[in-house]
C-alpha positions in Angstrom: 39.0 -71.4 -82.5 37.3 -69.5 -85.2 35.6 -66.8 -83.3 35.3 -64.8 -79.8 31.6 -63.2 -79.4 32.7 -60.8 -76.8 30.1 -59.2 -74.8 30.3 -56.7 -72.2 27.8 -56.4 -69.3 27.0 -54.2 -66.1 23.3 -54.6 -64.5 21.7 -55.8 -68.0 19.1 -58.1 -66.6 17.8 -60.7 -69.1 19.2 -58.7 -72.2 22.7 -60.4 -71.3 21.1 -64.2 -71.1 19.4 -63.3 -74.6 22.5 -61.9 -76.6 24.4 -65.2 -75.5 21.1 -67.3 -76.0 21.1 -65.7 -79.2 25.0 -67.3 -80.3 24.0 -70.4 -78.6 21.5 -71.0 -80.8 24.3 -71.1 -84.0 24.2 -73.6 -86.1 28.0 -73.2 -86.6 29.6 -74.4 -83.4 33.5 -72.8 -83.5 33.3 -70.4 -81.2 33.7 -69.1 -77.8 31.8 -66.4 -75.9 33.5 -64.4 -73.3 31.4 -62.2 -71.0 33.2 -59.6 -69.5 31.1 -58.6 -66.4 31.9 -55.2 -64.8 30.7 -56.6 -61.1 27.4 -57.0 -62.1 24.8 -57.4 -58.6 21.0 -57.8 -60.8 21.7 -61.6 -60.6 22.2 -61.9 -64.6 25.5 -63.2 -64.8 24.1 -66.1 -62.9 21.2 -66.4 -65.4 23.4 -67.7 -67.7 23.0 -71.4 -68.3 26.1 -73.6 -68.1 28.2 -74.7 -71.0 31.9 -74.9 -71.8 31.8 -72.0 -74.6 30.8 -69.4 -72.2 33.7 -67.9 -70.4 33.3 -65.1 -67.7 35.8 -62.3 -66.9 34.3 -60.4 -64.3 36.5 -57.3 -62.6 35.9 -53.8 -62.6 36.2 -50.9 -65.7 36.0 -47.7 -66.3 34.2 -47.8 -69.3 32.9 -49.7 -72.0 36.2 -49.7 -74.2 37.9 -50.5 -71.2 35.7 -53.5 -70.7 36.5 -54.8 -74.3 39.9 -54.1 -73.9 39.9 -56.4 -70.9 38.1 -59.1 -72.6 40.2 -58.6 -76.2 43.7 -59.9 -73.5 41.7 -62.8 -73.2 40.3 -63.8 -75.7 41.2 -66.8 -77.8 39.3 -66.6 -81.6 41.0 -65.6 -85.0 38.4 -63.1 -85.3 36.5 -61.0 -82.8 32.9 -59.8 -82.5 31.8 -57.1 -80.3 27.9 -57.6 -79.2 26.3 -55.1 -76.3 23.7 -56.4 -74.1 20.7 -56.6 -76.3 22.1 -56.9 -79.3 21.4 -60.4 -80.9 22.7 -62.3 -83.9 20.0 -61.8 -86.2 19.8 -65.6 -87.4 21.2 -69.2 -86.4 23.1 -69.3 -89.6 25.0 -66.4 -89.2 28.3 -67.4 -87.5 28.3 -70.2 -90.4 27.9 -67.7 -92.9 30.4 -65.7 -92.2 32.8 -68.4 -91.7 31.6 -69.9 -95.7 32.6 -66.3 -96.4 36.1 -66.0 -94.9 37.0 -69.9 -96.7 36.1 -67.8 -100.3 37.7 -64.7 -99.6 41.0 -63.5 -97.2 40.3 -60.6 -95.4 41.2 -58.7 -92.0 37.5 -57.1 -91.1 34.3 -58.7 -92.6 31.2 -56.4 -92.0 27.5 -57.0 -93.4 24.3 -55.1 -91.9 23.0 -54.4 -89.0 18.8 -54.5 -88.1 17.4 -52.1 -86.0 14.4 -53.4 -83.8 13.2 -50.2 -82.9 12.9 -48.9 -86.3 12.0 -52.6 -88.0 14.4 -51.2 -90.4 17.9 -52.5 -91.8 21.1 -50.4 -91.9 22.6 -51.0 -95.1 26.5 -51.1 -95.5 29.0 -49.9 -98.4 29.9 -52.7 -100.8 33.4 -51.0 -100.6 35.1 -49.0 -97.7 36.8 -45.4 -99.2 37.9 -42.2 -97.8 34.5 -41.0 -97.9 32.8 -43.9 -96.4 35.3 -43.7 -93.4 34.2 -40.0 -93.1 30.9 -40.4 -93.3 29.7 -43.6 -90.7 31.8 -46.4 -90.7 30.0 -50.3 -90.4 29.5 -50.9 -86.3 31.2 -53.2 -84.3 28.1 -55.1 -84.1 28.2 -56.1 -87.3 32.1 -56.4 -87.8 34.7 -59.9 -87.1 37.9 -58.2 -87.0 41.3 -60.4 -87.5 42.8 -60.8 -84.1 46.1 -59.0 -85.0 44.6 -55.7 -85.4 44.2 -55.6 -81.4 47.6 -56.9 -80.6 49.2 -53.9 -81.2 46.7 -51.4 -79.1 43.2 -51.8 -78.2 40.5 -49.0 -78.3 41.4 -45.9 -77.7 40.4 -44.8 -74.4 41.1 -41.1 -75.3 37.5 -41.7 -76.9 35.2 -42.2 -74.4 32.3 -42.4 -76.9 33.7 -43.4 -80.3 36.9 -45.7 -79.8 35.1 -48.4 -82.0 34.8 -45.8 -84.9 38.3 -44.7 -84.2 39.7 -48.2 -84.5 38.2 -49.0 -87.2 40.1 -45.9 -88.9 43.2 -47.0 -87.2 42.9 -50.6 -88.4 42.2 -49.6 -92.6 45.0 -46.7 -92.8 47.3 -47.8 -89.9 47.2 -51.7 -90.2 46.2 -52.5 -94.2 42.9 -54.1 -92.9 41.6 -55.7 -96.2 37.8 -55.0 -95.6 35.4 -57.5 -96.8 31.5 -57.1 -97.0 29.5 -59.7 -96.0 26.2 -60.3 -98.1 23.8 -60.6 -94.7 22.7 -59.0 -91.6 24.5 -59.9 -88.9 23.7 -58.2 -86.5 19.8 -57.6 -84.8 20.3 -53.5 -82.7 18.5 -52.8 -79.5 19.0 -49.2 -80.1 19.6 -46.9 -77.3 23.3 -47.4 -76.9 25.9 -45.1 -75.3 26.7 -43.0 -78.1 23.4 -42.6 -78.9 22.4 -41.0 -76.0 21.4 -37.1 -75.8 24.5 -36.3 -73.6 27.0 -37.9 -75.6 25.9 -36.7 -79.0 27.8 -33.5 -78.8 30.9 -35.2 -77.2 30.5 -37.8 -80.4 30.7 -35.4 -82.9 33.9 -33.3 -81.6 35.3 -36.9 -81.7 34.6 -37.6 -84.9 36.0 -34.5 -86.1 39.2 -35.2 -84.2 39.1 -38.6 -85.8 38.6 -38.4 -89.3 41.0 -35.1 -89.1 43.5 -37.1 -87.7 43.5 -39.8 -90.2 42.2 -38.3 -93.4 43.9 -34.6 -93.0 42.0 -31.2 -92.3 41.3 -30.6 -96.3 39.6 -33.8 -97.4 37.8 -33.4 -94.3 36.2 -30.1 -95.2 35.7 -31.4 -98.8 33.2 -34.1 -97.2 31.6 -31.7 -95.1 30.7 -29.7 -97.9 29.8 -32.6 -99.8 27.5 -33.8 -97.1 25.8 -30.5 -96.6 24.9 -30.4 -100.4 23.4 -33.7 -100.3 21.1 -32.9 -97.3 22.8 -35.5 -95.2 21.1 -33.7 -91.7 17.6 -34.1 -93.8 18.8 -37.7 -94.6 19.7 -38.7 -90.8 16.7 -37.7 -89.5 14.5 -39.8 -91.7 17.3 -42.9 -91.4 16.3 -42.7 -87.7 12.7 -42.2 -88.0 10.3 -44.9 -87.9 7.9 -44.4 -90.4 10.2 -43.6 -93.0 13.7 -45.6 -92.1 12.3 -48.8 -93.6 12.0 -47.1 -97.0 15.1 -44.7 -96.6 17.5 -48.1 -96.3 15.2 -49.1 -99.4 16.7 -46.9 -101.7 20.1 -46.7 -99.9 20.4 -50.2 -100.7 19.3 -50.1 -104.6 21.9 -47.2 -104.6 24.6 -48.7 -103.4 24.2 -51.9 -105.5 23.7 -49.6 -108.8 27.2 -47.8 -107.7 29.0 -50.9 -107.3 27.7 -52.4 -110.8 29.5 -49.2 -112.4 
């Protein structure tokens, strides 16, 4: 089986039917979608409509990384895809994109972009993953098909409650050798709103990330970037990436940037 569309659910209404609505609707067929239900009691998990690709793990978790985790032990694809309830595959032709993509070009984690509803903006990823790119944001796991053998070893961290995804990522390019391949399309449409994003977790994300990237990268390089960042008016830049009436144009130029960069 090509790939596992893993989706983790608690309480999430009709946002769980319409993520898995939304793979159903592939017009690429090699896949399986395991829901991994934390004992749900809204009455979604029943919403779901019957087929064979939908498998259900349901049994408690202590968070959402722990929820993954569970459903990553069970899961049976060559690559894996991590969707939140809400978050939809932005087209039908998507998972047989991706899987044109991996037939041209071997890889270990393919990532392309990710569309934010709320903002009706798209988040534009690096052509090419480097030290700095890994400091600065790395793709999401919405938008990335990792190579089943990066889990076998460990799953997420749970040591990070809010960024184990960012974590593994690091883990998987500088631990593992993940050849990283970017994907020319959005994947991936956002709801927005998710746990990291949250006003309570935005402090605990940040000493994480610093923990992180120190970890993986070393204390100097990581000061190095901080500066760099600074200089470039990246708190300016973040708050007009998240704003709606500006976002739209900010990925604009971000994207004419990073295309310019990589013709160099």
């Amino acid at each position: 089986m090509r790939f596992s569309i893993i989706v983790v659910s608690l309480n999430a209404g009709e946002e769980l039917k319409n993520t898995v609505d939304s793979v159903l609707a592939q017009n690429y067929k090699d896949y399986e979608i395991l829901v991994k239900d934390g004992g749900s009691t809204d009455g979604s998990v029943e919403m779901l409509p019957e087929d064979e690709r939908i498998r259900i793990l349901s049994q408690p978790d202590c968070s959402i990384y722990d929820a993954m985790n569970q459903a990553v032990m069970e899961a049976r694809g060559e690559y894996y895809l991590f969707l939140n309830c809400g978050d939809y595959l932005y087209s039908h032709m998507v998972l047989g994109r991706v899987a044109k993509q991996m037939a041209l070009e071997p890889g270990d984690i393919y990532y392309g972009d990710l569309y934010r509803r709320q903002l009706h903006s798209t988040d534009v990823s690096p052509e090419r993953i480097t030290d700095f790119v890994c400091y600065r944001n790395v793709p999401c796991h919405q938008v990335c098909f990792y190579a089943a053998h990066l889990f076998r070893k460990r799953g997420y961290d749970l040591h990070y409650p809010v960024r184990a995804d960012y974590e593994h990522f690091l883990y998987s390019v500088y631990e593992e050798h993940a050849r990283c391949r970017h994907l020319p399309l959005v994947v991936s449409s956002y709801m927005g709103g998710g746990f990291s994003e949250t006003e309570e977790h935005l402090q605990m994300a940040e000493a994480e990330h610093r923990e992180i990237t120190e970890n993986y990268l070393g204390k100097i390089k990581c000061l190095c970037y901080r500066l760099v960042m600074l200089l470039t008016l990246q708190p300016l830049r973040a708050k007009l990436a998240q704003d709606e009436r500006f976002s739209k144009y900010y990925h604009r130029l971000k994207r004419m940037l990073y295309r310019k960069k990589d013709l160099m």
